[in-house]
C-alpha angles and dihedrals in degrees: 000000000000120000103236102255111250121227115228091257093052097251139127119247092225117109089010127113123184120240131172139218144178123232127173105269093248095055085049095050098045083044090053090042089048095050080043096050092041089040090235119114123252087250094061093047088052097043086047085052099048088040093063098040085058095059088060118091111255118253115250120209125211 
């Protein structure tokens, strides 16, 4: 029987969808230094950080 096939980041694709976004080349660059520096991925600090915005109530406007 086949081994599943692994993504770099060791999940699974289930349940992911790509997106992409653009970011000024030195924010990019500090936010691939930090993941390096704290051995995560830029994916997971973003996820964390999106994780986290979406727990907050959303803001209503009048």
């Amino acid at each position: 029987m086949p081994k599943p096939k692994k993504t770099g980041s060791g999940d699974s694709k289930e349940g992911k969808a790509n997106t992409s976004l653009r970011l000024d080349r030195k924010t990019l660059k500090a936010l691939k230094l930090r993941a390096i520096e704290e051995d995560t991925s830029v994916q997971k600090i973003i996820e964390k950080l999106i994780e986290g915005y979406l727990k907050k109530p959303a803001k209503r406007e009048s």
